[in-house]
VMD Tcl script that builds the backbone (N, CA, C; Angstrom):
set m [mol new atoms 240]
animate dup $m
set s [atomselect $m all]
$s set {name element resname resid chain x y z} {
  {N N UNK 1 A -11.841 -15.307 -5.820}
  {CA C UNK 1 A -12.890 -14.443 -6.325}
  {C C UNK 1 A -14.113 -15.301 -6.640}
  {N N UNK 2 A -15.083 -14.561 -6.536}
  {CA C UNK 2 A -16.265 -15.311 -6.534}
  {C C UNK 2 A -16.794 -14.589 -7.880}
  {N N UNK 3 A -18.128 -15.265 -8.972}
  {CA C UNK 3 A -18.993 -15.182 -9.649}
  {C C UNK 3 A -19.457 -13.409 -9.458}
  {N N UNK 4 A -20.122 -13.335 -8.061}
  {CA C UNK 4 A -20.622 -11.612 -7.935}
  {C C UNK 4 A -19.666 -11.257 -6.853}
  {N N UNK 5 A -18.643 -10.976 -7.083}
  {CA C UNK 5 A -17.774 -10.449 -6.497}
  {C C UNK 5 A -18.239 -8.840 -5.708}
  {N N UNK 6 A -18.587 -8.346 -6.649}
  {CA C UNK 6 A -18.859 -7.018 -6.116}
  {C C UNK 6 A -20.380 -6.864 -4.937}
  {N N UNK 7 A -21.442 -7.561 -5.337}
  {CA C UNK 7 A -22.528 -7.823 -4.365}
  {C C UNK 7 A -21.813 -8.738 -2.848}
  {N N UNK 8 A -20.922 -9.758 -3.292}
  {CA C UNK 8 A -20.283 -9.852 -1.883}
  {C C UNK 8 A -19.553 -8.669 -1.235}
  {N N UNK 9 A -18.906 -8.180 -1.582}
  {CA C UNK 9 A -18.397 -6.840 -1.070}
  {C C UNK 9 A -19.448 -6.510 -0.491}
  {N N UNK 10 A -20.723 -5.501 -1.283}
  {CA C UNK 10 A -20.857 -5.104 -0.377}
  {C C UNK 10 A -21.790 -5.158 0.891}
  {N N UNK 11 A -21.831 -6.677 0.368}
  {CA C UNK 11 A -22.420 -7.325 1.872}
  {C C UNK 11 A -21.746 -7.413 2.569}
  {N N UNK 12 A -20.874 -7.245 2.947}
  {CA C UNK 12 A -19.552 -7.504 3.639}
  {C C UNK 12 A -19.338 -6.053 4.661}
  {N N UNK 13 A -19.317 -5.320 3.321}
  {CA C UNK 13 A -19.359 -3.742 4.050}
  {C C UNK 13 A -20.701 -3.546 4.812}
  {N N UNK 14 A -21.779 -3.939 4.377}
  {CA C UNK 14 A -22.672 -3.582 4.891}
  {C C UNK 14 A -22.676 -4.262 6.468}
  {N N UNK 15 A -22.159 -5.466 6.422}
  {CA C UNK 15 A -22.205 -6.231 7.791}
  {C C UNK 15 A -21.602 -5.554 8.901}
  {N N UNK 16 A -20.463 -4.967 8.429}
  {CA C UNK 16 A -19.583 -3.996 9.189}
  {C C UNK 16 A -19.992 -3.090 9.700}
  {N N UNK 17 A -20.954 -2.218 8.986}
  {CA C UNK 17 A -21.251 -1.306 9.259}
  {C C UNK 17 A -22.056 -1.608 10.314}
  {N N UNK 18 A -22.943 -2.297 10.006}
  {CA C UNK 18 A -23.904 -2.789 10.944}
  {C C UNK 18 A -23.407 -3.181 12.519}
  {N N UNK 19 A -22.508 -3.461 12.441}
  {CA C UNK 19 A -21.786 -4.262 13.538}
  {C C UNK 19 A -21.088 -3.092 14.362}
  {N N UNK 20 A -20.214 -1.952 13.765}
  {CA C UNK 20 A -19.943 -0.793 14.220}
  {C C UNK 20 A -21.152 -0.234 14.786}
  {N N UNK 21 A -22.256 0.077 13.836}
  {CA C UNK 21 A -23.299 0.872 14.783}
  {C C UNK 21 A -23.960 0.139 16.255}
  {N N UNK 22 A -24.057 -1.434 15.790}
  {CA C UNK 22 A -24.595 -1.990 17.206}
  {C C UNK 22 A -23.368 -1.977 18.347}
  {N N UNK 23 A -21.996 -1.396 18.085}
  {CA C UNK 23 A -20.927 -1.626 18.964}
  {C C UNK 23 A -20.817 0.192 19.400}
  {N N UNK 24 A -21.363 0.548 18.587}
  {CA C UNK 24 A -21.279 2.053 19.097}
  {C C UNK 24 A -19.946 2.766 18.579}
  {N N UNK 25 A -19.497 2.000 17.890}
  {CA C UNK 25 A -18.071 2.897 17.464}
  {C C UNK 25 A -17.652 1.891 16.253}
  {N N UNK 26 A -16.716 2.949 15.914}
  {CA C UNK 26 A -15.935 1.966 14.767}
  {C C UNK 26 A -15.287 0.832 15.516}
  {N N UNK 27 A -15.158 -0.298 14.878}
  {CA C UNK 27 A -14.775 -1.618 14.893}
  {C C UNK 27 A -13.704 -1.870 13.181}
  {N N UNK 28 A -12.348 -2.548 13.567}
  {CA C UNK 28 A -11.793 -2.672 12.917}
  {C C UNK 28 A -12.512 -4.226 12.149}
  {N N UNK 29 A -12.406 -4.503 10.268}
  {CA C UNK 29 A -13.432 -5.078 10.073}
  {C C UNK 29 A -12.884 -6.761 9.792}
  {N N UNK 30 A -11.520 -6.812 10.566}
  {CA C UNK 30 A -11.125 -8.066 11.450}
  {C C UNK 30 A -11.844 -8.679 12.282}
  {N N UNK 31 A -12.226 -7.717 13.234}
  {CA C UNK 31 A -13.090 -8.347 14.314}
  {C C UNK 31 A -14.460 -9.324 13.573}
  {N N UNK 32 A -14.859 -8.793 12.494}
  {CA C UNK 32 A -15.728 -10.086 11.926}
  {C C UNK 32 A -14.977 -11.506 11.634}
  {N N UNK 33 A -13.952 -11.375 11.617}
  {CA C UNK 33 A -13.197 -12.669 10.960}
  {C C UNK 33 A -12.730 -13.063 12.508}
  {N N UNK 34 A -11.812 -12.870 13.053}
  {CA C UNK 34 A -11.139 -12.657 14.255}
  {C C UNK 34 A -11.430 -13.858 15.154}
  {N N UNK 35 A -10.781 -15.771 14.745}
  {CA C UNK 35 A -11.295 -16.576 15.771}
  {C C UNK 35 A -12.793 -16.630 15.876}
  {N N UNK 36 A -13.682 -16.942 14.475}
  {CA C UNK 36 A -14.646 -17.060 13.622}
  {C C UNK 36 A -14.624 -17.862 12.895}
  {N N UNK 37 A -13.760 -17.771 12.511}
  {CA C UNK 37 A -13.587 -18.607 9.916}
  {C C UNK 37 A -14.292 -19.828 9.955}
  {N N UNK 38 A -14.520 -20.514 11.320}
  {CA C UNK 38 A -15.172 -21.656 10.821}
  {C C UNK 38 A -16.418 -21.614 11.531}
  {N N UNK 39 A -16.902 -20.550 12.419}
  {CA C UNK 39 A -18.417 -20.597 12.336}
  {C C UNK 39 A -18.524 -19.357 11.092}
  {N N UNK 40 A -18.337 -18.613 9.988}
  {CA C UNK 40 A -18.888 -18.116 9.092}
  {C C UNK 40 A -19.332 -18.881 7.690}
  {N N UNK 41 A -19.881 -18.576 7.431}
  {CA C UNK 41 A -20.570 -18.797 5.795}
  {C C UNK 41 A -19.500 -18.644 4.884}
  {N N UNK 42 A -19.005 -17.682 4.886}
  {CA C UNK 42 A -17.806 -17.203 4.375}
  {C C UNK 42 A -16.374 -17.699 4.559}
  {N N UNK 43 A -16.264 -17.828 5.224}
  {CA C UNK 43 A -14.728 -18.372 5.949}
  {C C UNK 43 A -13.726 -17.536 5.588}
  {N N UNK 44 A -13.785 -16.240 5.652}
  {CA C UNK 44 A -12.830 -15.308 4.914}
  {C C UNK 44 A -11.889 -14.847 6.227}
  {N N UNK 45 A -10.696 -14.427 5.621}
  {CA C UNK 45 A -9.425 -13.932 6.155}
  {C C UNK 45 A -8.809 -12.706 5.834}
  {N N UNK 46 A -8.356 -12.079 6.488}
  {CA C UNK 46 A -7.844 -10.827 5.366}
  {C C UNK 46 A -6.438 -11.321 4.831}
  {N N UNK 47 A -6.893 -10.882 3.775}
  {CA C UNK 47 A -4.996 -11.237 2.878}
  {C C UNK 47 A -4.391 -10.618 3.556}
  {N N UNK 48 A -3.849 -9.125 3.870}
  {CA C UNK 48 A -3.038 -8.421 4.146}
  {C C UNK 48 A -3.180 -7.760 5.358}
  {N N UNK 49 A -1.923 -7.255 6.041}
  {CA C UNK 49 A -2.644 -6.812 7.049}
  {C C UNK 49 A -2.764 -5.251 6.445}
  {N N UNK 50 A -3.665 -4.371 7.727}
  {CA C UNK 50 A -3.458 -2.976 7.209}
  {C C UNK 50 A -2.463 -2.281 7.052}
  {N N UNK 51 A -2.055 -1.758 6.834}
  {CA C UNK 51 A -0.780 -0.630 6.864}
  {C C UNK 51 A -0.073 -1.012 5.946}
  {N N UNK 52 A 0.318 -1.992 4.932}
  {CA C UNK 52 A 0.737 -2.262 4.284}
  {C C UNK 52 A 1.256 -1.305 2.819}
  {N N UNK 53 A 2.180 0.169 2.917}
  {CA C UNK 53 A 2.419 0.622 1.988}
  {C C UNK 53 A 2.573 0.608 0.727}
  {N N UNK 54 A 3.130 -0.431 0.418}
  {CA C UNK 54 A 3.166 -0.978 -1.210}
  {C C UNK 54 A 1.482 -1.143 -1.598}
  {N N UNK 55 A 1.158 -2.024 -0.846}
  {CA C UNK 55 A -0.525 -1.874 -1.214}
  {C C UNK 55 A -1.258 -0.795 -1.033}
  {N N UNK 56 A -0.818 0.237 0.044}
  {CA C UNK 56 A -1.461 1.510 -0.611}
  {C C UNK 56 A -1.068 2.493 -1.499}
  {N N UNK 57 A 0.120 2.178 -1.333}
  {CA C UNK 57 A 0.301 2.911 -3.189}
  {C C UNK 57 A -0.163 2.615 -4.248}
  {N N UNK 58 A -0.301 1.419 -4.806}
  {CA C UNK 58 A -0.663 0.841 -5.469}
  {C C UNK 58 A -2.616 0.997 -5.642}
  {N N UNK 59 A -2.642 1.136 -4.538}
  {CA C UNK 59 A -4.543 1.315 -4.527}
  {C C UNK 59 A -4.602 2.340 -4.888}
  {N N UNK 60 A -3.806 3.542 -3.955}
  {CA C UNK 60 A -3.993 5.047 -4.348}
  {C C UNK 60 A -3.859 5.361 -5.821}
  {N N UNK 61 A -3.327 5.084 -6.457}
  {CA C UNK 61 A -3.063 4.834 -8.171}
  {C C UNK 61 A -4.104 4.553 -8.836}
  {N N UNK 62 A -4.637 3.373 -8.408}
  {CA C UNK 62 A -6.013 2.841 -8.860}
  {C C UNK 62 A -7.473 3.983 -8.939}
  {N N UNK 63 A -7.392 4.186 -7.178}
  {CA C UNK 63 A -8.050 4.997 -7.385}
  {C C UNK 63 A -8.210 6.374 -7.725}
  {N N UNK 64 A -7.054 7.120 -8.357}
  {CA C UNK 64 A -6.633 8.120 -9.215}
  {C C UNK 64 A -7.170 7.999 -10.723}
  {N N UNK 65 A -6.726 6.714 -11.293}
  {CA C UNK 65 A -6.870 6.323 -12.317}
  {C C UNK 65 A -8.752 6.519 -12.510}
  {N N UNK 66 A -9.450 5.602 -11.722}
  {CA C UNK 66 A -10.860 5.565 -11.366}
  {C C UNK 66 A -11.668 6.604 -11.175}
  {N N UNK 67 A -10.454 7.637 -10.638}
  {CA C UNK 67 A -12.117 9.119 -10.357}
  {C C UNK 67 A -11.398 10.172 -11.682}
  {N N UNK 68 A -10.051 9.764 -12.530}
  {CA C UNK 68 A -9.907 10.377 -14.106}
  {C C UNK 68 A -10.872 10.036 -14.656}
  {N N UNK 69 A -11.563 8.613 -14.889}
  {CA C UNK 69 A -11.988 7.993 -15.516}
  {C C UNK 69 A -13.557 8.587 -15.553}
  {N N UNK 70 A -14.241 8.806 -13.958}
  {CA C UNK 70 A -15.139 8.532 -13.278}
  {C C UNK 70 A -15.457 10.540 -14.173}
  {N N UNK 71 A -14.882 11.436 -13.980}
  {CA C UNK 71 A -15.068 12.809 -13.737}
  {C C UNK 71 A -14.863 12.801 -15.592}
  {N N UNK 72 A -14.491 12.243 -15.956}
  {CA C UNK 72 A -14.385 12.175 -17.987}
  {C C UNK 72 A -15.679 11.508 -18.470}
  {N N UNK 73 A -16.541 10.793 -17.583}
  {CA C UNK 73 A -17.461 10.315 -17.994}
  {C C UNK 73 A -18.726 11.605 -17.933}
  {N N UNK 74 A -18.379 11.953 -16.453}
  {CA C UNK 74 A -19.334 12.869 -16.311}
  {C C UNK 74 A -19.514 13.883 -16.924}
  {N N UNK 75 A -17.807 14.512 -17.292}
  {CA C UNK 75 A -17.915 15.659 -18.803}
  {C C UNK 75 A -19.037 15.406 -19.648}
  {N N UNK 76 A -18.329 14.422 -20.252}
  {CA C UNK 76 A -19.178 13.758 -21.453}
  {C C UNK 76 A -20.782 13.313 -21.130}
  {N N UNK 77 A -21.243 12.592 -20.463}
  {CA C UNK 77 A -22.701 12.268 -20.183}
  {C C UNK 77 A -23.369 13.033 -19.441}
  {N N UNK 78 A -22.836 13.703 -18.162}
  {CA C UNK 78 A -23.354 14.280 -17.380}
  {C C UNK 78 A -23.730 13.150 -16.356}
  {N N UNK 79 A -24.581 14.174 -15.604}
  {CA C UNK 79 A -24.717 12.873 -14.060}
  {C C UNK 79 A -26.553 12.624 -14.494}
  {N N UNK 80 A -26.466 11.692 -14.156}
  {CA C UNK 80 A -27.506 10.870 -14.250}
  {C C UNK 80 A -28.692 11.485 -12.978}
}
mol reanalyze $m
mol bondsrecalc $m
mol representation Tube
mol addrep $m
C-alpha cells in the first residue's frame, strides 16, 4: 500500500478505461500488467486471479456493509 492509495486507484482505473476505449472494447485490466512490470512505473501484478470466490464473498460483504453505511448517511445529511 502506498501513502495515497486511493488517488492511485483511481489512476489505475482511469488508465483502463482509457485503454478499453482506444481498443474499442473491454479489455481485461491484466492486459496493462501482462509481460510489462518492468517497463511500468508501477511494476504492479495482480494479487489474485479473477474468479476467486472466497474473495468475492468477502468483497460482496464489504460492499453491503458500505452502501448500509453509505444510504444511513444520506438519511441523516441528505445528499449533498
Amino acid at each position: 500500500m502506498v501513502t495515497d492509495s486511493a488517488s492511485l486507484g483511481a489512476a489505475v482505473r482511469a488508465a483502463h478505461g482509457w485503454l478499453c476505449n482506444k481498443k474499442g472494447g473491454y479489455l481485461p485490466i491484466s492486459n496493462m500488467y501482462m509481460d510489462k512490470l518492468e517497463k511500468t512505473s508501477l511494476s504492479c501484478k495482480l494479487s489474485v486471479n479473477a474468479g476467486d470466490q472466497e474473495l468475492v464473498s468477502k468483497y460482496a460483504a464489504i460492499m453491503k456493509k458500505r452502501t448500509e453505511i453509505e444510504n444511513r448517511l444520506v438519511q441523516k445529511l441528505g445528499r449533498c
